[in-house]
BASE-995093 format. One line per field, with one value per residue (C-alpha): residue number from 1; x, y, z. Coordinates in steps of 0.5 Angstrom, whole numbers. Example, Ala and Ser with C-alpha at 12.3 -4.5 7.8 and 13.67 -1.06 7.14 Angstrom:
seq = (1_2)
px = (25_27)
py = (-9_-2)
pz = (16_14)
//
This chain:
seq = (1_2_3_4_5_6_7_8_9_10_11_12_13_14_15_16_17_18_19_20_21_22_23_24_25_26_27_28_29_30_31_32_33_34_35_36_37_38_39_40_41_42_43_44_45_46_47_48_49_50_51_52_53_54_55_56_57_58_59_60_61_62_63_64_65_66_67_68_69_70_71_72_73_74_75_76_77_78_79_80_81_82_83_84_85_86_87_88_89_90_91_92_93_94_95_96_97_98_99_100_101_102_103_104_105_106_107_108_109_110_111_112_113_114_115_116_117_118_119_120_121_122_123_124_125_126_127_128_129_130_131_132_133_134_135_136_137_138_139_140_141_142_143_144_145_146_147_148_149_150_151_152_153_154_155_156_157_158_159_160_161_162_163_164_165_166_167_168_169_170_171_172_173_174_175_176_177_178_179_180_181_182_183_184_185_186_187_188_189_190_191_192_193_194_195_196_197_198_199_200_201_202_203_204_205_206_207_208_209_210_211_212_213_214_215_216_217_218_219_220_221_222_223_224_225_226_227_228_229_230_231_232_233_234_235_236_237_238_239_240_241_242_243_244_245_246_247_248_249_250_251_252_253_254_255_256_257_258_259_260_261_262_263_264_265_266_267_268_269_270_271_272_273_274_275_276_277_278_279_280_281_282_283_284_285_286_287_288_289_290_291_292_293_294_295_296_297_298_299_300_301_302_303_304_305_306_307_308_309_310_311_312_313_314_315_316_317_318_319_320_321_322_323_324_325_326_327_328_329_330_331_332_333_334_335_336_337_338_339_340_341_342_343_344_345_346_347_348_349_350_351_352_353_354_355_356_357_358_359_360_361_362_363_364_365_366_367_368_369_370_371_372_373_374_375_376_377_378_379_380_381_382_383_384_385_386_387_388_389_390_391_392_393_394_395_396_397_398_399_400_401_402_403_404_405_406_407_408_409_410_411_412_413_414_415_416_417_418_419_420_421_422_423_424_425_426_427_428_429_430_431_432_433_434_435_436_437_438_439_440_441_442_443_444_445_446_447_448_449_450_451_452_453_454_455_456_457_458_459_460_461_462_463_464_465_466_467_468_469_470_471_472_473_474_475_476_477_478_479_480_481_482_483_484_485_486_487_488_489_490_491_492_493_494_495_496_497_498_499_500_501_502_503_504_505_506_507_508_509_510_511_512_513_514_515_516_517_518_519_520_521_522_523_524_525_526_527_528_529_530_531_532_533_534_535_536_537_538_539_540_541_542_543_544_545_546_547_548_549_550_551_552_553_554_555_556_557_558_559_560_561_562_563_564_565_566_567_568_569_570_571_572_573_574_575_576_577_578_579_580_581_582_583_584_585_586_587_588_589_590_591_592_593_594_595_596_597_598_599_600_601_602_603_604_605_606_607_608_609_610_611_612_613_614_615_616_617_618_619_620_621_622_623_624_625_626_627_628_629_630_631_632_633_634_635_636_637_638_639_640_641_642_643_644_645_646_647_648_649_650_651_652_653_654_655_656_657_658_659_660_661_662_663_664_665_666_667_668_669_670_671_672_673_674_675_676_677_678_679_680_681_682_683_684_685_686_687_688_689_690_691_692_693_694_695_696_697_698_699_700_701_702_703_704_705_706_707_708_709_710_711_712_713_714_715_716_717_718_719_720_721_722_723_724_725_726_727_728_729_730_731_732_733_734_735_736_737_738_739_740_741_742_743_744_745_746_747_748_749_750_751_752_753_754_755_756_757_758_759_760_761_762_763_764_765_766_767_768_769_770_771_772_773_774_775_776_777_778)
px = (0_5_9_3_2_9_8_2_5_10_5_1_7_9_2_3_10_7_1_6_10_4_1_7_8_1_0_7_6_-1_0_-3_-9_-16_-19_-18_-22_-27_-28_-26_-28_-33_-39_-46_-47_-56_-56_-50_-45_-38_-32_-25_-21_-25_-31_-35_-39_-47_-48_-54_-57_-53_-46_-47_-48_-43_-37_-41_-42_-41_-39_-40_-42_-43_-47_-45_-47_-54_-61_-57_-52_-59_-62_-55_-57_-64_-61_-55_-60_-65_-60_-57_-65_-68_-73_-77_-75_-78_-84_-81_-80_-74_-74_-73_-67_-64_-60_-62_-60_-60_-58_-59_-61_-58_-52_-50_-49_-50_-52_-52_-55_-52_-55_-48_-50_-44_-37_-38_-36_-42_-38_-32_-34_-36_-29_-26_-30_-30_-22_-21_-25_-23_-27_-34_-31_-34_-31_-33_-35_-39_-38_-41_-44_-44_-51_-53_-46_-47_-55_-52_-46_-48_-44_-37_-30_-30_-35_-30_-24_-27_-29_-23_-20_-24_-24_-16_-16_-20_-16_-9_-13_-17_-18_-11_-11_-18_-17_-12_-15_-22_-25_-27_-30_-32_-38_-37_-43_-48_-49_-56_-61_-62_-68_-72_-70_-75_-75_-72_-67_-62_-56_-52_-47_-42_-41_-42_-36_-32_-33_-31_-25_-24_-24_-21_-14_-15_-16_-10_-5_-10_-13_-19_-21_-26_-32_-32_-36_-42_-42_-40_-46_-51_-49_-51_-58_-61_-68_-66_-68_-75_-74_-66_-63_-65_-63_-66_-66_-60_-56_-56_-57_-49_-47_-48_-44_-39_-38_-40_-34_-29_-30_-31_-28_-21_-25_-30_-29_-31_-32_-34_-30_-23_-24_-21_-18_-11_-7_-8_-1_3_0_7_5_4_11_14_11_14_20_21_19_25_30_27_29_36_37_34_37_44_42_42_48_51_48_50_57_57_55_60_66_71_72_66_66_59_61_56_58_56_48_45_48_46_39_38_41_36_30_32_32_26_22_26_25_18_17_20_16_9_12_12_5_3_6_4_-4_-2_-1_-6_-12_-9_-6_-8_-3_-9_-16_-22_-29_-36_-40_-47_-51_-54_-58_-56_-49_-50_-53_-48_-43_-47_-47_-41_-38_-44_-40_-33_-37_-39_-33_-30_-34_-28_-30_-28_-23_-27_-35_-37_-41_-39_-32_-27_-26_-34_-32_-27_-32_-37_-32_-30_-37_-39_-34_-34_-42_-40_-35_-39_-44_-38_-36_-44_-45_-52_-53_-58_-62_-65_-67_-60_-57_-62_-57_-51_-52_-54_-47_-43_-48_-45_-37_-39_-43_-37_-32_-36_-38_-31_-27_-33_-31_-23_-24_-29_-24_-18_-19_-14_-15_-7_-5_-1_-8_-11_-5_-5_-11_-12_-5_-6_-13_-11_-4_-6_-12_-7_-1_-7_-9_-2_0_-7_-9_-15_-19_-19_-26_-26_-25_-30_-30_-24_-25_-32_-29_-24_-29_-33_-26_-26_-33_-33_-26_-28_-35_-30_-25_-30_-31_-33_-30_-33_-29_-32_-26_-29_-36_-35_-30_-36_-30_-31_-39_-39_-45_-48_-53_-47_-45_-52_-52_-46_-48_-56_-52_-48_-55_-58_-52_-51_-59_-58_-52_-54_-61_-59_-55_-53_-50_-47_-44_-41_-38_-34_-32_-27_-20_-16_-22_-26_-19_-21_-28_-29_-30_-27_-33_-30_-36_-38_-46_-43_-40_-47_-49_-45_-44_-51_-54_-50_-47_-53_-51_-45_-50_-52_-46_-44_-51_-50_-44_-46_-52_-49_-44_-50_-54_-47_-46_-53_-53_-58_-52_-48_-42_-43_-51_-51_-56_-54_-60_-65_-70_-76_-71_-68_-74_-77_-71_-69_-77_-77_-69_-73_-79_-74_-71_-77_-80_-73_-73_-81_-80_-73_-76_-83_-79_-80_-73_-67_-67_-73_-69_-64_-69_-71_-64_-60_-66_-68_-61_-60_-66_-62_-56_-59_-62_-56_-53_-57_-59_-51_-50_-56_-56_-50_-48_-47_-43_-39_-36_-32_-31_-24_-24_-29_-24_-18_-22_-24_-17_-15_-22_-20_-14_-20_-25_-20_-15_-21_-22_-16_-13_-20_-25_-22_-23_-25_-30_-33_-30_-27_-19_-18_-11_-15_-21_-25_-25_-29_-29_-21_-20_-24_-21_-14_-15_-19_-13_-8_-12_-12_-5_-3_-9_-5_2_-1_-4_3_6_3_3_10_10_5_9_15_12_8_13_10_15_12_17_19_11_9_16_13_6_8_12_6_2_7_7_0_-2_4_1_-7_-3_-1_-7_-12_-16_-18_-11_-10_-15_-14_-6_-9_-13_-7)
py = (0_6_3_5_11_12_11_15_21_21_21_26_32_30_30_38_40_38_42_48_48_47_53_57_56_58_65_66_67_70_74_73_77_73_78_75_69_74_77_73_65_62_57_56_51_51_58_60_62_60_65_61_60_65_66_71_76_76_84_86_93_96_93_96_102_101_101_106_111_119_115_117_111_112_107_109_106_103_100_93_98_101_95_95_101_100_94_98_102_97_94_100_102_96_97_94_98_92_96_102_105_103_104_112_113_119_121_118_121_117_119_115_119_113_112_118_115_119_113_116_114_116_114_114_107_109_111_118_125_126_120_123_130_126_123_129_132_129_129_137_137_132_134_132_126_119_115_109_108_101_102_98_98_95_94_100_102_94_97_104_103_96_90_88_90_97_99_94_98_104_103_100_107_111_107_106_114_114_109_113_120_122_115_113_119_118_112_114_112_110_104_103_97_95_89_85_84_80_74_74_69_70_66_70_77_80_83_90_88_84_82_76_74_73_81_82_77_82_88_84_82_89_91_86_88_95_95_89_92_99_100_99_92_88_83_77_73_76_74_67_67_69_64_58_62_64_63_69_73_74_78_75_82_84_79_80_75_71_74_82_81_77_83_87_82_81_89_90_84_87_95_94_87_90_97_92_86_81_74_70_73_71_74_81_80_83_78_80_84_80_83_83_77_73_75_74_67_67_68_63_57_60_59_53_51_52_49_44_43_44_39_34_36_35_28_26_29_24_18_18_20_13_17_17_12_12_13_11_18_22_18_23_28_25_23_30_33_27_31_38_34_32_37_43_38_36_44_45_40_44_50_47_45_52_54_50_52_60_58_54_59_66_66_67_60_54_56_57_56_55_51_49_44_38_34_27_30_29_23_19_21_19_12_12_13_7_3_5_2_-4_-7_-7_-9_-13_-15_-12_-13_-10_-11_-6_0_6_3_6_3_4_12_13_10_14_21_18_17_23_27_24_25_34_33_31_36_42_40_39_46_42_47_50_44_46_38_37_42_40_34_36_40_34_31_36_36_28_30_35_30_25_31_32_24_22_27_26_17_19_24_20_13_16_22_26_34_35_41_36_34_40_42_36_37_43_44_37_41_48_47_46_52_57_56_57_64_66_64_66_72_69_70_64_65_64_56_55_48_47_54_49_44_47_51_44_40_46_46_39_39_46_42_35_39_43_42_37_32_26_20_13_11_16_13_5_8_9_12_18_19_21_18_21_25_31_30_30_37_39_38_41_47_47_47_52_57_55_56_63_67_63_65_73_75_81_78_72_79_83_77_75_81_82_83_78_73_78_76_68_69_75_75_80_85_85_81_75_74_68_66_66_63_57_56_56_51_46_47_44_38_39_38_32_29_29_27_21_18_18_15_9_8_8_3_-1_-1_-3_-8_-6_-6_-12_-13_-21_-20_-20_-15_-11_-10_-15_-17_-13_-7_-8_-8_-3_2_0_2_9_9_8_13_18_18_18_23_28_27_29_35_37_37_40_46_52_56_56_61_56_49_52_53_45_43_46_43_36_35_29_25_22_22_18_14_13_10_5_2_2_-2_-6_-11_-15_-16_-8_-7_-13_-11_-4_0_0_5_11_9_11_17_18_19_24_28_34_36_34_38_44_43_43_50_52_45_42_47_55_62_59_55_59_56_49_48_47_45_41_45_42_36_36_29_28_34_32_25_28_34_29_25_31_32_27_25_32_30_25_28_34_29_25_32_34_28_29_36_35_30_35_41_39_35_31_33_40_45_45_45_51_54_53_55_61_63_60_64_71_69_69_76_79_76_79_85_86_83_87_92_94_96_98_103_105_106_112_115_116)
pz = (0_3_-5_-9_-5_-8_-14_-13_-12_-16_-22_-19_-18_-26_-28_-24_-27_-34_-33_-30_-37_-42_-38_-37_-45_-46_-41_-44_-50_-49_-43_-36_-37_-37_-40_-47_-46_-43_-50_-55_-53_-49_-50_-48_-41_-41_-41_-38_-41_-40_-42_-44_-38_-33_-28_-30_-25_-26_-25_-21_-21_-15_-17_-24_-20_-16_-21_-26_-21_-25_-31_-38_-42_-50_-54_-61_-67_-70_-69_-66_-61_-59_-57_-51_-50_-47_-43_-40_-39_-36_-32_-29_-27_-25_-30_-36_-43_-47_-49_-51_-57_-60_-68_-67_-71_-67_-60_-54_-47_-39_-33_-27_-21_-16_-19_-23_-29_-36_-41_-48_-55_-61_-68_-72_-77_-82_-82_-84_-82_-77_-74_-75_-72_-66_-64_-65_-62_-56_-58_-57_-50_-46_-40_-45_-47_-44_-40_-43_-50_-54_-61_-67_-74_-81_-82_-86_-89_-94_-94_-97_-101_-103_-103_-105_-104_-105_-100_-94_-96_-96_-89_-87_-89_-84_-79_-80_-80_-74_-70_-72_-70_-64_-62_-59_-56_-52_-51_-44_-38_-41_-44_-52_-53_-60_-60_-67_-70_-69_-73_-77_-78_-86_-87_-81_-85_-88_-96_-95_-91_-96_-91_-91_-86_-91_-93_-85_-83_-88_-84_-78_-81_-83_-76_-73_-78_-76_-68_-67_-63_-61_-55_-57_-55_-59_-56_-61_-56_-56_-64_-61_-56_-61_-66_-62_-60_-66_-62_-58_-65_-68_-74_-75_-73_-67_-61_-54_-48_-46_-51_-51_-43_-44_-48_-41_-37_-42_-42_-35_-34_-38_-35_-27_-25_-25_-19_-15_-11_-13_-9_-15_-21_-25_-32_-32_-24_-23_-19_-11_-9_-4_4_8_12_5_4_11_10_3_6_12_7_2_8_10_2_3_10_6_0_5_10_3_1_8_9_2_4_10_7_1_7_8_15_17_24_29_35_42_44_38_38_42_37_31_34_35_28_25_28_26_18_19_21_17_11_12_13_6_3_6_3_-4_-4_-1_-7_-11_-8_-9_-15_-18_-15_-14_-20_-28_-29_-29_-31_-28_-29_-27_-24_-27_-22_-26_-22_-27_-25_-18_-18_-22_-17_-11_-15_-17_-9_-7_-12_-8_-1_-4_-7_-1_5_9_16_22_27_33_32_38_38_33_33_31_23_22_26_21_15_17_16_9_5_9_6_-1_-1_1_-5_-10_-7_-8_-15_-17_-14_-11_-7_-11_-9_-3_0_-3_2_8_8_8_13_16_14_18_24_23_23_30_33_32_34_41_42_41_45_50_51_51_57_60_60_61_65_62_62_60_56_52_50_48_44_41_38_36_34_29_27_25_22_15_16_20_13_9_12_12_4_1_6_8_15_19_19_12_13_18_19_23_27_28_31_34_39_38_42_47_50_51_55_58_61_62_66_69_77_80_74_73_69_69_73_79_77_79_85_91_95_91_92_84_80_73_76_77_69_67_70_67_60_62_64_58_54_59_56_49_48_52_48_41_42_43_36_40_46_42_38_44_47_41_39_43_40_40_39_34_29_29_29_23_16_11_13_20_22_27_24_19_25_30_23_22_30_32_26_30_38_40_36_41_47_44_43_51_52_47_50_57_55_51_57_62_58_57_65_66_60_56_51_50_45_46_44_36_36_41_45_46_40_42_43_37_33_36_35_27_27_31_26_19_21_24_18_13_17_17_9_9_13_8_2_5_8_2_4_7_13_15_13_18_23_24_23_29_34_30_27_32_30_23_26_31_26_22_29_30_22_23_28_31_25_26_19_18_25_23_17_14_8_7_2_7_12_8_6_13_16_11_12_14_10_4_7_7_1_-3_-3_-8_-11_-13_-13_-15_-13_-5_-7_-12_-19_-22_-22_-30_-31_-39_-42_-47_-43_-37_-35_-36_-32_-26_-27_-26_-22_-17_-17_-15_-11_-6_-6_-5_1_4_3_8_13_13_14_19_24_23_24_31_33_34_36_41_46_53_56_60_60_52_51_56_52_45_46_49_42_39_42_41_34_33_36_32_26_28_30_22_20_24_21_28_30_24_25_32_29_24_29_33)
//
């Protein structure tokens, strides 16, 4: 197996080094700008459009406003440019300008009161001198000029000065005479967008329109030929993307529907994704300037590579010496070098896949695109993640109740399932998101029950417990804030089950403690009733600051705490959000492990029993498990939104995994066997939940990594595969890494937590935009 891994891995960091190359080549050659694919090349997904390498931004009437404000936008050109022009403009106001009407051949004028924006109209269909005139104009007053133009024509010159190739070489002249003249120099500091020509659907044309898109694509061509190389960019994918929709036209020349509301995003895209801050976009979207943390943690990793790198040569040194004579007294000094190399190497290997991670989704280098949910999609993975389960169904070592093969088990189908629902995008599907809401409720009961039945068996509350597990759980998440600047916040399950681990080692370690030891020990006086109570109280209070938004607020707004808990708005509402859909989930977990160690006490659970309960138990409960989930289903397909599906979800989640519970371990046919695939997939499940993000899916979940365009399923082949040896590198990584850096010996662990500790205020110090504003207004 750990040779297949091997193997495994080698293929995958040569499939990434090819991948480095043929895209190194391609942004070489090409330039690293994504606007290029934004408006020449793009393809229709059902009514989606999809621009060549990139995510476009879906603008609303507020972000066109937002980018557009005080603008001046020019819509220059014929019938066809008027017909943008009355969906800019109803795209700016909100409104509807279907029913206006648009055949007056004059120009037009509107100015948004809420955004400022000035939106002219001018009726130019020919490369005259009433066109000419306009741009010099705007030429010798600077001030009257617009600071966006959309320009094109065509129509009326082949309807006026007839076909052939004199009228194209006279149009190429006067537009070549504009180019070297007014336009090169209004082109500085503004936008001039030159939309080709919409294809024509010849046989829905009427008689006195005697137009074909043979003379049309000469006039493209000839305006491709003049503006190449001149500022004036030219959107060929708005002729791309009325081509395979000629049923968004009724009379062959005037499209409206999908196709003219694409031409407003593609200009939309081009002008204002480089000014706003967009979460969801890539076209156009200038690569992020490094904060000083990326590269003081670019910095450290560089040196990490060089020690790296002298470690190597100085071992291969040692190995070739005919000197070398190992010698007793130097063990301890070889040991403790060996530990230096394997913790700096391990570091430096860390360091290449961050870099690889920046790399692949905050740069241009690898492509990104959208994802479109298809209910056939989803489904054939569910399928296909079934399949994986059933073919290997081993027997297990140990048949007890929630074992640990059958845990780990539980972890990997689950994450397989959430990642199939990423990659679909089936969070559009609202019974769909209802249950993986239950997914993730499973892994926080798992979380909370598991730390709950170590504490209670072994009764140990050290500090090198808590450091041991929060620090194997936030190494990859604290890396990934450093390298790629996000807030910690920002991968919000680990934050999750971080705070998950310390409410149950808080109400473990909390006085009276109370451990299963004290409990069959009557010397002691304990009994459950005292941890009964604990956990009540624990309800009592999360029920209390979970319930008031304000209160939950005011506590975790304090910095240094706000710093964990925040978005990018500088915030804690996602968090109140996240939090609340499942701490009660927490609750029940502690009340779930106590109650399976009082039924084993009392016997009502035997091991030896092969139905674990007595029958007329055991049939009354896979009863009550198959109504709980059958009527869990019911009420999440029912429920008509998500606020509401989140409302039952944070009082009702227990019932279908309680449900699941049982179904899985009173029939002794499932509790005796395992997947073995989920379970490998489970004990690398957090590094899978968090490196998605950026190495499978893009953009912080908001687009697919593409490293093969044009080939869909080959790409999620090789990207999922990259993906989960790069997975299982980092989980290996970081078991070393966890091993060094939180050592039992008292002393070291209290001397390392207070670096940690130091290191991390200065890091929320640097990132603070609290601090930061405090140190302005001083």
């Amino acid at each position: 197996m750990d040779q297949t891994l091997y193997w495994c891995k080698v293929a995958a960091l040569l499939f990434v080094l090819a991948a480095v190359v043929l895209h190194g080549l391609r942004v070489f050659q090409g330039g690293a700008s994504t606007c290029f694919g934004l408006v020449s090349h793009g393809w229709w997904r059902g009514d989606t459009w999809q621009p060549y390498g990139c995510v476009m931004h879906s603008y609303t009437r507020s972000d066109a406003g937002q980018c557009l404000k005080d603008k001046h936008v020019a819509v220059i050109g014929d019938s066809r440019m008027r017909d943008l022009f009355f969906q800019l403009r109803g795209r700016l106001s909100g409104s509807d300008f279907s029913s206006v009407n648009t055949k007056v051949r004059s120009d037009l004028k509107f100015q948004d009161s809420k955004s400022g924006v000035t939106l002219d109209f001018f009726w130019r269909p020919l490369l005259n001198e009433s066109t000419q005139r306009l741009f010099t104009g705007w030429f010798q007053s600077p001030d009257m000029s617009p600071d966006i133009i959309l320009w094109s024509l065509a129509l009326w010159v082949t309807k006026l000065q007839g076909f052939g190739d004199k009228p194209v070489e006279d149009f190429k002249a006067n537009l070549t005479k504009l180019r070297n003249g007014p336009i090169e120099t209004l082109a500085k500091g503004k936008d001039i967008l030159w939309i080709q020509q919409l294809p024509l659907v010849e046989k829905l044309l009427s008689e006195h329109r005697p137009y074909t898109n043979i003379e049309l694509d000469k006039y493209s061509k000839a305006v491709t030929d003049v503006l190449e190389g001149s500022p004036v960019e030219v959107v060929s994918a708005a002729h791309l993307a009325a081509l395979s929709r000629p049923e968004d036209t009724e009379d062959g020349m005037h499209y409206e529907g999908r196709v003219m509301q694409l031409v407003v995003d593609l200009v939309l895209n081009k002008v204002c994704n480089s000014k706003l801050t967009l979460r969801d976009a890539t076209c156009c979207v200038p690569t992020p300037q490094l904060s000083p943390v990326q590269i003081l943690t670019a910095v450290f990793f560089l040196g990490c590579w060089v020690v790296t790198v002298a470690l190597w040569v100085c071992r291969w040194r040692q190995k070739s010496s005919s000197e070398i004579d190992v010698e007793a007294a130097h063990e301890s000094v070889e040991s403790s070098m060996d530990v230096v190399f394997n913790v700096v190497t391990s570091i430096a290997k860390f360091g290449l896949i961050l870099l690889y991670i920046f790399v692949a989704d905050r740069t241009p280098l690898f492509m990104k695109e959208g994802r479109i949910y298809h209910s056939y999609q989803f489904v054939i993975l569910i399928v296909f993640i079934l399949w994986l389960g059933v073919t290997s169904w081993k027997p297990v070592s140990k048949s007890d109740l929630l074992n640990r093969d059958q845990t780990e088990e539980w972890r990997g189908w689950m994450q397989l399932v959430i990642l199939a629902y990423h990659y679909t995008g089936a969070s559009q599907q609202l019974t769909i998101y209802v249950w993986v809401r239950v997914l993730v409720a499973s892994y926080i009961f798992m979380s909370s029950y598991g730390h709950f039945s170590y504490f209670w068996h072994k009764g140990e509350y050290s500090l090198h417990r808590v450091c041991q597990v929060l620090f194997r759980l936030n190494l990859l998440t604290i890396l990934l804030c450093l390298t790629m600047n996000q807030p910690y916040q920002g991968y919000y399950f680990v934050p999750l089950i971080s705070f998950c681990f310390l409410v149950v080692y808080a109400t473990m370690a909390a006085w009276p403690r109370i451990n299963a030891a004290l409990i069959e020990d009557p010397q002691h006086g304990r009994n459950l009733w005292m941890i009964v109570v604990k956990i009540f109280v624990l309800f009592l209070i999360c029920w209390f600051i979970w319930r008031q938004q304000k209160l939950f607020c005011v506590l975790f707004s304090w910095w240094p705490i706000v710093e964990l808990f925040r978005t990018e708005d500088g915030k804690v509402r996602e968090w109140w959000f996240r939090s609340g859909l499942d701490i009660f989930v927490v609750v029940y977990g502690l009340l779930f492990g106590l109650g399976v160690f009082a039924a084993k006490k009392r016997e009502w659970i035997t091991p030896s029993n092969p139905w674990l309960l007595s029958l007329p138990v055991a049939a009354v409960s896979l009863l009550c498990s198959f109504v709980g989930l059958l009527g869990y289903g019911i009420l999440s397909h029912s429920c008509p939104n998500k606020p509401e599906c989140n409302a039952f979800h944070s009082w009702l989640s227990f019932i279908p995994i309680t449900s699941f519970i049982l179904l899985r371990n009173i029939p002794p046919a499932f509790r005796s066997h395992y997947s073995t695939i989920y379970t490998w997939v489970g004990k690398i499940s957090l590094e899978l939940f968090i490196s998605q993000y950026h190495i499978w899916l893009a953009n912080d979940t908001k687009a697919l990594l593409v490293i093969i365009p044009g080939y869909p399923l080959v790409n999620a082949a090789v990207m999922s595969f990259i993906f989960v040896c790069l997975a299982h590198e980092i989980s290996a990584i970081s078991g070393v890494l966890t091993q060094y850096a939180v050592p039992k010996e008292s002393k070291a662990l209290r001397r390392r937590l207070l670096i940690f500790v130091a290191f991390l205020v200065l890091v929320l110090v640097v990132q603070s935009p609290t601090v930061h504003q405090k140190l302005l207004s001083v």
